[in-house]
C-alpha positions as CSV (number, residue, x, y, z in Angstrom):
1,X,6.6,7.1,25.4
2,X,10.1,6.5,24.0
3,X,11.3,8.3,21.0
4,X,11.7,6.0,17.9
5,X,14.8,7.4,17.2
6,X,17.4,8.8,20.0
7,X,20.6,10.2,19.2
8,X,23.1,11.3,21.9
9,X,26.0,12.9,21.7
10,X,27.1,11.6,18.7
11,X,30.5,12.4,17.2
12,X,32.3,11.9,13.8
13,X,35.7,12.8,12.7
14,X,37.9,12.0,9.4
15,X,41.3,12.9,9.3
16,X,41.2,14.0,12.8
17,X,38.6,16.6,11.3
18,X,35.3,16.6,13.4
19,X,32.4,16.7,11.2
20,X,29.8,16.3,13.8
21,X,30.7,17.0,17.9
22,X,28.2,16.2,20.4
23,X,25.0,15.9,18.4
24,X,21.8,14.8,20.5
25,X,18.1,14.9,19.5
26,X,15.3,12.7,19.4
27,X,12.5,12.1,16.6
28,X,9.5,10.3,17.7
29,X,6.3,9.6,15.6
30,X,4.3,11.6,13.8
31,X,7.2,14.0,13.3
32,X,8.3,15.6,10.0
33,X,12.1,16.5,11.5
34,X,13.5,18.5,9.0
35,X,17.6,18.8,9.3
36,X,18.9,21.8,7.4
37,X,22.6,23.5,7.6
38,X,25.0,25.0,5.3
39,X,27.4,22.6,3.1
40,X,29.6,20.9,5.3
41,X,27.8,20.9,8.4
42,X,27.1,17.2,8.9
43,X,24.0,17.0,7.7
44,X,24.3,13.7,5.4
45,X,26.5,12.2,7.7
46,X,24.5,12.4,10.8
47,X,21.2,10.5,8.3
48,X,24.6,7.4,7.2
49,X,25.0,7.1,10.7
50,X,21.4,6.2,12.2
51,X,20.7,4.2,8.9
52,X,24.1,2.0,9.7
53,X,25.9,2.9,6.5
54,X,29.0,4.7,9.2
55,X,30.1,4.2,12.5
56,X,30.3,7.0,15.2
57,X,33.8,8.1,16.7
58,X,31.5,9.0,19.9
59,X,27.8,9.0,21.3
60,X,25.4,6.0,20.2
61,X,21.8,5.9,18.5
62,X,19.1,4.0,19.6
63,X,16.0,2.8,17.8
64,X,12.7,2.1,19.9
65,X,15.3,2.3,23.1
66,X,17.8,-0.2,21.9
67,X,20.9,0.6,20.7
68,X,21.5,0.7,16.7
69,X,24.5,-2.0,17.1
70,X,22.1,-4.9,18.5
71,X,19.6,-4.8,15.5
72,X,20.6,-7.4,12.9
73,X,20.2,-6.0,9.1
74,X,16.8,-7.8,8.6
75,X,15.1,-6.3,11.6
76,X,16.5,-2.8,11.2
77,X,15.3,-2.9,7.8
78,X,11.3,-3.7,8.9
79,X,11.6,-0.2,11.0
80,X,13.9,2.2,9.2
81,X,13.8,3.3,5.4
82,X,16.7,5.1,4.0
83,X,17.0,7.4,1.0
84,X,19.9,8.4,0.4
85,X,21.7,11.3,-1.3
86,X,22.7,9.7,-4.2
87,X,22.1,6.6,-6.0
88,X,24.1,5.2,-8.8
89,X,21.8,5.8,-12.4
90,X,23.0,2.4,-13.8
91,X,20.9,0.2,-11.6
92,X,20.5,-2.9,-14.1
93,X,16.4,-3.0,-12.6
94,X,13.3,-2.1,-14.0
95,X,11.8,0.4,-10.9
96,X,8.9,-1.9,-10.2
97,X,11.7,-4.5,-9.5
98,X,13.7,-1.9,-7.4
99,X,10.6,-0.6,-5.6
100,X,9.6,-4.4,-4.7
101,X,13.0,-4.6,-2.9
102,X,11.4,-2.4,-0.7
103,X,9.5,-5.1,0.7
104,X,12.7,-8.0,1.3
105,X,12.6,-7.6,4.9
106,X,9.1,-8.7,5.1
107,X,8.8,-11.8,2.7
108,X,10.0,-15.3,3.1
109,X,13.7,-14.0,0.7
110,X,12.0,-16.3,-2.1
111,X,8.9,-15.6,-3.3
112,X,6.5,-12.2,-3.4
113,X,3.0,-12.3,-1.9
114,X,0.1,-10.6,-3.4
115,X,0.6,-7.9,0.0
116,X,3.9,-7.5,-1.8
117,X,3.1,-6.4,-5.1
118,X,-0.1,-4.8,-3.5
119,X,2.3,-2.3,-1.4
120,X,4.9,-1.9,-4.3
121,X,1.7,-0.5,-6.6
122,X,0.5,1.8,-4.2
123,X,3.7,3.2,-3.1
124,X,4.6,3.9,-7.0
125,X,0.7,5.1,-7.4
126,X,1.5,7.8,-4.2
127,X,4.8,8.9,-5.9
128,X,3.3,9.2,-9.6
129,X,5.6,6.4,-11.3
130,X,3.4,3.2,-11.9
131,X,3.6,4.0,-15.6
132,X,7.7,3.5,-15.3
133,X,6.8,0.1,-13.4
134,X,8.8,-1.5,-16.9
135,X,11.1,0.8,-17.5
136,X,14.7,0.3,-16.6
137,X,16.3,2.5,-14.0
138,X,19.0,3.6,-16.3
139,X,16.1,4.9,-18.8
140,X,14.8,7.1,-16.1
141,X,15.0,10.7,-15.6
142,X,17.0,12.5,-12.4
143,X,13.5,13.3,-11.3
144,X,11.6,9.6,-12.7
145,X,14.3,7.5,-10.5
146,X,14.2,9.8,-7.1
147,X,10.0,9.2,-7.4
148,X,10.9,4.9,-7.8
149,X,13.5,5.4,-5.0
150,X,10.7,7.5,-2.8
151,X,8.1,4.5,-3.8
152,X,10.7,1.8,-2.6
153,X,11.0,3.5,0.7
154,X,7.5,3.7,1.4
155,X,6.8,0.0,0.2
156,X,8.9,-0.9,2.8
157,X,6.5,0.8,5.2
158,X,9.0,1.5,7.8
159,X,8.2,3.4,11.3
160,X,11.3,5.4,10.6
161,X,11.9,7.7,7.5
162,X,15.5,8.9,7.1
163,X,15.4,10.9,3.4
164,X,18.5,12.8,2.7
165,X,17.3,15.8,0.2
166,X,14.1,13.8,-0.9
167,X,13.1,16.6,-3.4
168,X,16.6,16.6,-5.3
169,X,15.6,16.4,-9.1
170,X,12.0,17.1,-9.0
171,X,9.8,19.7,-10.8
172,X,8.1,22.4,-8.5
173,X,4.8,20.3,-8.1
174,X,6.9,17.3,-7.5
175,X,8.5,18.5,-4.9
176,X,5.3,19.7,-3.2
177,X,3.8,16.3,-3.3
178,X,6.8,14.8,-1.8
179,X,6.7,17.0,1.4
180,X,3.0,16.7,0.9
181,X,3.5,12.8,1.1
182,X,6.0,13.2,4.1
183,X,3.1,14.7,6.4
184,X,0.8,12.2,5.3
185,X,3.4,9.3,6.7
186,X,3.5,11.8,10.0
187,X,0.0,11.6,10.2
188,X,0.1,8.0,10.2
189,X,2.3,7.9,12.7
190,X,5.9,7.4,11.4
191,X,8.4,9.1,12.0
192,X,10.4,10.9,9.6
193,X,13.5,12.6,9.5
194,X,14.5,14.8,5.8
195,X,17.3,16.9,5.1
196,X,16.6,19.6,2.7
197,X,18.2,22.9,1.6
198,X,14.8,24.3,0.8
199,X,13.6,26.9,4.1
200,X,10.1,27.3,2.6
201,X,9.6,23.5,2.0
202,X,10.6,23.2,5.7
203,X,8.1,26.0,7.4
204,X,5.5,24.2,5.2
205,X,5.6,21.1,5.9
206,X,8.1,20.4,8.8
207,X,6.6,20.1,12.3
208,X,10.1,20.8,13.8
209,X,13.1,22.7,12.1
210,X,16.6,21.7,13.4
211,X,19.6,23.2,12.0
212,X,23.0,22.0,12.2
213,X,26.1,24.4,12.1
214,X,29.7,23.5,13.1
215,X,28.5,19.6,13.1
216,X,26.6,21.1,16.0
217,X,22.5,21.6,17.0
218,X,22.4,25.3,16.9
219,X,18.7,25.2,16.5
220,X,16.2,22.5,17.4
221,X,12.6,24.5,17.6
222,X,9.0,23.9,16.5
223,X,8.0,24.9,13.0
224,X,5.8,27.3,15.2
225,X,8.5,28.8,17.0
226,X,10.6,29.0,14.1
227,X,8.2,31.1,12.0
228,X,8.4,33.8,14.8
229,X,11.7,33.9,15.2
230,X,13.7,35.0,11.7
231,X,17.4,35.4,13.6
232,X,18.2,31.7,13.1
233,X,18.4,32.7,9.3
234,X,21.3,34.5,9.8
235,X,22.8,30.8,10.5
236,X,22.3,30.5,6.8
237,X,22.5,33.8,4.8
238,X,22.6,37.7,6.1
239,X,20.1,37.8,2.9
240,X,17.4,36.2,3.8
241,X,14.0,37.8,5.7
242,X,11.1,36.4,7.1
243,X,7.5,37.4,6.3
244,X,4.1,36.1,6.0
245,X,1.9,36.5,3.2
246,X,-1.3,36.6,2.9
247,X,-2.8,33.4,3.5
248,X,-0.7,33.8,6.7
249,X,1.9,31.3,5.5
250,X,5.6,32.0,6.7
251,X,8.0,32.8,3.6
252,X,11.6,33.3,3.3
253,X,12.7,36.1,0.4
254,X,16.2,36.4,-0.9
255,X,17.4,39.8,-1.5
């Protein structure tokens, strides 16, 4: 079956600077793809440049087998969700109107149906924000207004997931849920694709760790496989060790 999302040998430079060099991978459904790197290494870029928002200096992406350039805007936006790193605060919106542009690409670009505001309250229900349904987005919290911008993704019900560092301004539980909430899209067959900076977010609830270094793959494993071997950590930090506790979960310590 082809992967929903192919990327091959995609390149980026500004300034003459490469910021990604020859970056191939594939995410197909029912994968949590978890992209992970120190600053700089392309990370962000790589998630602008299969949602549209940049063009690559080399390579190509292609989504269900067709290259990225011959979707129109509409039709892209049926099959891939994007969330990106940062959203202006000052969105003049209450979130339940911002969540219920989520579902544009599938009504008629006047009126909502009642499928509409049906997915829009069960994507804010999943995320825990119904009760800021009325509340403008500039009201809202770091961690209130990345839950509405999570809900607007998944009211969109996309097949294709791109969330760059979903879990930014949430509390400990909150970020749980979201990862939680990530697996439960896998399950249903989506595919997603998350950056994060957290490792033990990742070996929970990743199905497949890839870690870019020098705008490059150096590692593109299995959550499995990853969990048994701790040397790609040193792609990070020299401080960081791999263990498993007691419940047999994988956990990386600082020290």
């Amino acid at each position: 079956m082809t992967a929903r999302l192919q990327i091959k040998d995609v390149a980026w430079h500004v300034e003459g600077r490469p910021v990604l060099s020859s970056v191939s991978l594939d995410v197909r459904d029912g994968e949590v793809a978890v992209v992970m790197g120190p600053n700089g290494a392309g990370k962000s870029t790589l998630l602008d440049i299969v949602a549209g928002l940049r063009q690559p200096t080399g390579g190509g992406v292609r989504l269900n087998g067709r290259p990225a350039a011959e979707w129109d805007l509409r039709e892209r936006a049926r099959l891939v969700a994007h969330l990106p790193q940062s959203v202006r605060p000052d969105l003049p919106f209450l979130a339940g109107e911002l969540v219920l542009m989520g579902r544009y690409p599938h009504t008629d670009r006047w009126f909502e149906s009642d499928e509409d505001r049906l997915s829009v309250e069960r994507a804010m229900q999943r995320t825990d924000c119904w009760d800021l349904r009325d509340r403008l987005v500039q009201t809202l919290s770091g961690g209130e207004r990345q839950r509405v911008l999570l809900a607007a993704c998944f009211a969109q019900t996309p097949q294709l997931l791109l969330l760059d560092e979903p879990s930014t301004h949430l509390d400990i539980d909150q970020q749980l849920h979201c990862f939680s909430l990530l697996r439960e899209e896998s399950e249903r067959g989506v595919a997603c694709m998350a950056v994060t900076h957290d490792l033990n977010l990742a070996l929970t609830y990743a199905t497949r760790i890839i870690v870019l270094a020098q705008g490059r793959v150096a590692l593109d494993v299995p959550v499995e496989e990853a969990a048994r071997r701790p040397e790609w950590l040193a792609l990070f930090s020299p401080r960081l060790t791999l263990s498993t506790t007691a419940s047999g979960r994988s956990w990386v310590s600082y020290g």
